[in-house]
N, C-alpha and C positions, 0 to 999 in steps of 0.2 A: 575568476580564479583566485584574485587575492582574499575574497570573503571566502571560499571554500577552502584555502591555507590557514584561516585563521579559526573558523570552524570545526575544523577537523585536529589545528595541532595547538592551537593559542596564539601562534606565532604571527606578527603583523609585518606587511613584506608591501613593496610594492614592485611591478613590473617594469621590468629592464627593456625588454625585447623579449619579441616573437623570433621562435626556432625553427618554424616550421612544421608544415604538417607531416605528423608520421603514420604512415598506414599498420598497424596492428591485426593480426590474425589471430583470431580465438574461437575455438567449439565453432570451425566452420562458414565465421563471418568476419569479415575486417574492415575493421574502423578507422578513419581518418581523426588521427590525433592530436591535437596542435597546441604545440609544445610552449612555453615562455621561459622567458627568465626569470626570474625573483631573486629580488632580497630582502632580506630582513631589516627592520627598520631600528632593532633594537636586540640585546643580547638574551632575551628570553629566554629559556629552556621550554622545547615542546613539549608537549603535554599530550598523548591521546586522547583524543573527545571525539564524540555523536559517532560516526561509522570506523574509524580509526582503532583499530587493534595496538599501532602500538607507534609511537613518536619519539626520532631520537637523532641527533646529531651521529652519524661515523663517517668513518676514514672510507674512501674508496677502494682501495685495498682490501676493504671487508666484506664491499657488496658481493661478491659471488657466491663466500662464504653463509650469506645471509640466505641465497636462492635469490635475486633479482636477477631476473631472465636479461637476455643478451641485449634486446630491442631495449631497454629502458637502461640497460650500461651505457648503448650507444648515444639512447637523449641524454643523459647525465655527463659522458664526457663532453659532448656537444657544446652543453649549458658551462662547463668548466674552461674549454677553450676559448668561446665567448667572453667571459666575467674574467681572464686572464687579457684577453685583447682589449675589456675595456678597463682593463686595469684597477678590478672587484678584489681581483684575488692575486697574490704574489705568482 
């Protein structure tokens, strides 16, 4: 996962913890997801690269705005509560 973060956005991260697996349904089939933590090791700006449309720091407040579907708000706050408990994030 960390080589496919960096791959995809430039961004060098290493993993905090595992979230857990989430089960996702789509076009009839559902996938076991399993989610992590990360951070960033550095203040980078992401970059889209290789399969990546488009890379970017925002507010959470904006994701629904953006279309991120409900199942991946829920990883995201998940991963926010965590890095708050370990004391990542204010």
């Amino acid at each position: 996962m960390v080589r496919e973060v960096h791959e995809e956005t430039g961004i060098t991260a290493r993993v905090v913890c595992g979230l857990g697996a989430v089960p996702v349904t789509r076009e009839g089939f559902t996938y076991a997801i399993h989610e992590h933590l990360l951070v960033p090791l550095d203040a980078a700006e992401p970059v889209a690269r290789d399969d990546a449309e488009d890379a970017r720091w925002v507010a959470r407040d904006a994701l629904v705005a953006m279309g991120v579907r409900p199942d991946a708000l829920a990883v995201i706050d998940l991963g926010v509560t965590e890095a708050r408990a370990r004391r990542l994030l204010p």
